[in-house]
C-alpha positions in Angstrom: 100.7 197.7 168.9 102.1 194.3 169.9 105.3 195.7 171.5 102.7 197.4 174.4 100.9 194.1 175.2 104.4 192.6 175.7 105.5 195.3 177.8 102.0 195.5 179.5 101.9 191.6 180.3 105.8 192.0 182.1 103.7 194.6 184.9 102.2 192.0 187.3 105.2 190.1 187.7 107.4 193.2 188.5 104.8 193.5 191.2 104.5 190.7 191.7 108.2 190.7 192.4 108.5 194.0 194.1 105.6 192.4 197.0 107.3 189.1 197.8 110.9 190.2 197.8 110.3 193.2 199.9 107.4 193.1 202.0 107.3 191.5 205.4 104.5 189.3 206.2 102.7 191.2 209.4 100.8 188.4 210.3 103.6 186.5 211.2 104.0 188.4 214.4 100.6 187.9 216.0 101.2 184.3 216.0 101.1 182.7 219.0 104.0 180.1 219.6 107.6 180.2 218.3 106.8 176.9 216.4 104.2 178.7 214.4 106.4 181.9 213.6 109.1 179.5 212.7 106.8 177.3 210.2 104.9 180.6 208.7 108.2 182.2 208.0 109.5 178.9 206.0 105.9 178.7 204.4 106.9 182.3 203.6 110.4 182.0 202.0 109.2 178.9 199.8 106.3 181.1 198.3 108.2 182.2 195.7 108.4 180.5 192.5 112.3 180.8 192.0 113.6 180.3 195.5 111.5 176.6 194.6 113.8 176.2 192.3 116.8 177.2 193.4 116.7 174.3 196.4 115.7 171.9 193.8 119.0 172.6 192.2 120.7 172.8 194.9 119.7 169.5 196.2 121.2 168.1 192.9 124.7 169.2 194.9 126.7 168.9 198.1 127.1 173.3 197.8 127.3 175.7 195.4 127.9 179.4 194.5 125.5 181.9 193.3 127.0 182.3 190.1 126.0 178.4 189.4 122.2 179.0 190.4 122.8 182.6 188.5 123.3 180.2 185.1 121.3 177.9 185.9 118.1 180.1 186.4 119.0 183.0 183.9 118.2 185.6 186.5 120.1 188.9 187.6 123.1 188.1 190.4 121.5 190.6 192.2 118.0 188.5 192.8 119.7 184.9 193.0 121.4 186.5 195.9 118.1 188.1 197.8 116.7 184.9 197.1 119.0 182.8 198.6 119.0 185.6 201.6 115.8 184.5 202.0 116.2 180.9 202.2 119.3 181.6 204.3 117.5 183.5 206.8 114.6 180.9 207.1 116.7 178.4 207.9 116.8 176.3 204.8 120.0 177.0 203.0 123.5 177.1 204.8 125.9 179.8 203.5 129.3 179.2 203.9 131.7 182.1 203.4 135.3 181.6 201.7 137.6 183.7 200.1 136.0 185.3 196.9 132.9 183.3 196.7 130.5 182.6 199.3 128.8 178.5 199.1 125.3 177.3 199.4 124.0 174.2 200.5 120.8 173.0 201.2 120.1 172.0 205.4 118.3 168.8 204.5 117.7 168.5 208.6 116.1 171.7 208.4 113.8 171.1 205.4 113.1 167.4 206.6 111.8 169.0 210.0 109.7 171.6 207.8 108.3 168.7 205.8 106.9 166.8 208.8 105.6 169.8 210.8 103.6 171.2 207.3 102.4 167.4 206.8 101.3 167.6 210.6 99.7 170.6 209.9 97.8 169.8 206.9 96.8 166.3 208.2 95.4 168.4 211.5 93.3 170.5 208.8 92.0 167.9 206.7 91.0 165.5 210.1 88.9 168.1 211.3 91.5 169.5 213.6 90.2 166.3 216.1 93.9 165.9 216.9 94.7 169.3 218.0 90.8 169.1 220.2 91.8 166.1 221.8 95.3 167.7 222.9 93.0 170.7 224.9 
């Protein structure tokens, strides 16, 4: 009986899984402005638990491989990689091909700029939006 509530308790995060790594976000394109797009789709690519981690580790280092964030985070090659696709892809991660292994490196510009425009956003929420009213 205890081997079904273990494999039982592993279905939500397969799921889980399967939703975040392969389902686009349609909201994203009724947005209005570029800005916004740009912002949702970063909000997006750090809503996964392991993709948090992998830029923590990676701001421990000037660039890395996959196999190094492979070892460091005991997942399969095959999800570090989509993962850092999707950090790639929203703008937060450089990759760098050479020869037989591709580098990593966090764009500390890029994640700076994110920090600031999520703070601006959240300060504009929390103030009652009366910045964004005065701008109109």
């Amino acid at each position: 009986m205890q081997w079904r509530c273990k494999a039982v308790a592993k279905i939500p995060f397969i799921v889980y899984r399967r939703y975040t790594m392969n389902e686009c976000v349609d909201s994203i394109e009724s947005c209005s402005t570029a800005a916004t797009k740009d912002l949702a789709s970063r909000f997006a690519a750090l809503s996964h638990p392991a993709r948090i981690e992998i830029l923590r580790y990676l701001s421990g280092s000037s660039s890395c491989c996959c196999k190094d964030v492979v070892e460091r985070l005991d997942l399969a090659q095959s999800t570090v990689s989509q993962h850092l696709k999707v950090l790639v892809e929203a703008g937060l991660v450089r990759f760098s091909p050479e020869r037989q292994r591709s580098r990593y490196e966090l764009d500390r510009e890029a994640l700076q700029d994110f920090s600031s425009r999520a703070a601006h956003l959240i300060h504009g929420c929390c103030s009652g939006g009366e910045e964004h009213n005065s701008k109109a």
